[in-house]
C-alpha positions, -999 to +999 in steps of 0.1 A: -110+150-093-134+126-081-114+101-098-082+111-085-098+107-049-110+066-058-078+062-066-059+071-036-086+058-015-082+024-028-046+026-027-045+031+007-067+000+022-050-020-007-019-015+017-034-013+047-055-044+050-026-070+047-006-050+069-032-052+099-044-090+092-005-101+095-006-080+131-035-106+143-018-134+128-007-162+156+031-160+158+048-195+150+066-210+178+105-218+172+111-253+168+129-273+197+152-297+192+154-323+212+181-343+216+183-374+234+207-387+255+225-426+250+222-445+280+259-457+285+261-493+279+279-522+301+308-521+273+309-484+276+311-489+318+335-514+314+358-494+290+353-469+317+367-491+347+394-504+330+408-468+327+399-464+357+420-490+374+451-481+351+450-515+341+459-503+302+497-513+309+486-548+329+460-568+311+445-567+278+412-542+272+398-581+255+413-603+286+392-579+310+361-570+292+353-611+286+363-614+323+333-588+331+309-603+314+313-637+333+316-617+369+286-600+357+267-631+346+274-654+369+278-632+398+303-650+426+297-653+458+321-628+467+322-604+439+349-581+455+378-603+438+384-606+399+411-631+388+424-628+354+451-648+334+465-638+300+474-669+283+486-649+249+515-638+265+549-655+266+553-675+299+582-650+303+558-621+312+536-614+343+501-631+333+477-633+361+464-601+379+439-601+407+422-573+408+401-555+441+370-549+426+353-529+451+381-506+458+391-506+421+428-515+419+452-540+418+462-561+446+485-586+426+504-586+394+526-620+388+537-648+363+519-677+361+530-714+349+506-734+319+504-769+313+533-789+301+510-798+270+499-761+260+529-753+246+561-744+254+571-704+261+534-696+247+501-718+255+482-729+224+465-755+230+438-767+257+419-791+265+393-804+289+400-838+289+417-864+320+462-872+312+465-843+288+485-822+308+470-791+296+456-758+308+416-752+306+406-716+296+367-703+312+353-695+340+362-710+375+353-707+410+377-709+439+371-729+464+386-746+493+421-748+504+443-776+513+479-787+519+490-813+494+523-827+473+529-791+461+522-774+495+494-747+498+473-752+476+433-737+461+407-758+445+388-752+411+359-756+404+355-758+363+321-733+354+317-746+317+305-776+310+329-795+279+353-769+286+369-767+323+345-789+339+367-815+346+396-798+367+386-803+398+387-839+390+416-836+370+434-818+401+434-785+381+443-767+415+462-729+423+501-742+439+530-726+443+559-743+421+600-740+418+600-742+384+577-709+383+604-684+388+625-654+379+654-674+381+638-702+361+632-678+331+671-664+332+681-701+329+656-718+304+644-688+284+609-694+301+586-711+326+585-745+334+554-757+331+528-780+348+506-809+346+478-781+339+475-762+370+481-724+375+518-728+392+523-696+410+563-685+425+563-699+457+567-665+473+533-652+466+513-682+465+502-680+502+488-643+494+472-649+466+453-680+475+444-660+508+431-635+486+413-656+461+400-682+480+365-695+491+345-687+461+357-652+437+359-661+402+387-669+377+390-663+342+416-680+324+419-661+287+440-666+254+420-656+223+407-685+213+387-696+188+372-732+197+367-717+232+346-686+217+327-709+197+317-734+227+312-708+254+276-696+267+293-670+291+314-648+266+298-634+236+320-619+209+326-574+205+323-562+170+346-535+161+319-506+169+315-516+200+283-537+199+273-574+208+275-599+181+250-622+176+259-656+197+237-683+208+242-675+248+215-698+274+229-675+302+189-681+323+202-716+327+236-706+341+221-691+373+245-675+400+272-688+423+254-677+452 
């Protein structure tokens, strides 16, 4: 009996210590995840502005994004305007759009003549130098207006040194031009072309050059590969999305203030 009675007795705290030391026990907490948020890059901003201003159906994503980077680099004077010009299209198409920055939208969407020497429907082939008679891609700055042999007309001021610095003194202006026309296109098959300025049709020059003037910024764009290798304003997209590695000196670049 007495046996019996040890038995039970040690039964019963065998299961009744563990059961009260786990009641003491400190509960564990849940574990939080955290998860942190991506700050949304410039690419990401500027992906988001060019939807923004429906511009999907006017100028290329790669036209407008390498525009942004020089308005955000060199930051014009008057930041309001954004000129662009698509020299991969056929002269046939409308290739320069000026765009309203600060009200986000588009204030002109027209064709646009290249030099004589580019090329003929399509511009391929540029060049800084004096008698080629061919466009300049990069950055420019507008500047003053005058009245000269092709009527109204806006002065450039080249931004890249090797590479458009030489069309203001090349004559490299904005003018309007017969041979830039609708009715030009139905009878040649496309554009006539310049001596390396941006002909505009003669209807729209006035406006546009009103617009523009005094000191916005240009871009003149076509994809190309000895202008992506010379440039310390554009720096090349991979396809995720990120910034490639491109020897850029934008400190010494400073504004156009």
């Amino acid at each position: 009996m007495r046996s019996l009675i040890l038995v039970l007795l040690t039964s019963f705290l065998v299961s009744y210590i563990p059961t009260r030391l786990t009641e003491h026990l400190p509960k564990e907490k849940p574990v939080e995840t955290v998860v942190e948020k991506e700050p949304i890059s410039k690419i990401d901003h500027t992906k988001l502005l060019y939807r923004k201003m429906n511009l999907e159906s006017v100028l290329k994503y790669e036209a407008f994004e390498q525009a942004m980077q020089g308005y955000q680099t060199l930051q014009p004077k008057y930041d309001h305007i954004l000129t662009v010009i698509d020299f991969t299209l056929p002269s046939t198409e409308k290739r320069m759009v000026v765009l309203d920055m600060k009200n986000e939208k588009i204030l002109y969407h027209t064709i646009v003549s290249h030099g004589r020497n580019s090329g003929d429907k399509y511009a391929r082939s540029f060049s800084n130098r004096h008698g080629s008679y061919q466009s300049s891609l990069g950055f420019y700055e507008t500047e003053n207006t005058y009245q000269g042999g092709n009527g109204y007309s806006l002065v450039l001021n080249g931004l890249e040194k090797g590479i458009n610095d030489q069309a203001k003194a090349r004559a490299v202006v904005i003018h309007g031009a017969d041979y830039c026309s609708e009715s030009f296109i139905k009878s040649t098959g496309r554009l006539g072309r310049s001596y390396g300025c941006p002909a505009l049709p003669r209807q729209v020059t006035k406006p546009i050059i009103n617009t523009i003037k005094n000191g916005t910024l240009l871009y003149i764009y076509a994809d190309n590969h000895e202008y992506m290798a010379s440039t310390k304003i554009v720096r090349d997209i991979d396809d995720r999305g990120l910034l490639a590695q491109h020897d850029m000196n934008v400190d010494s670049l400073g504004t156009l203030n």
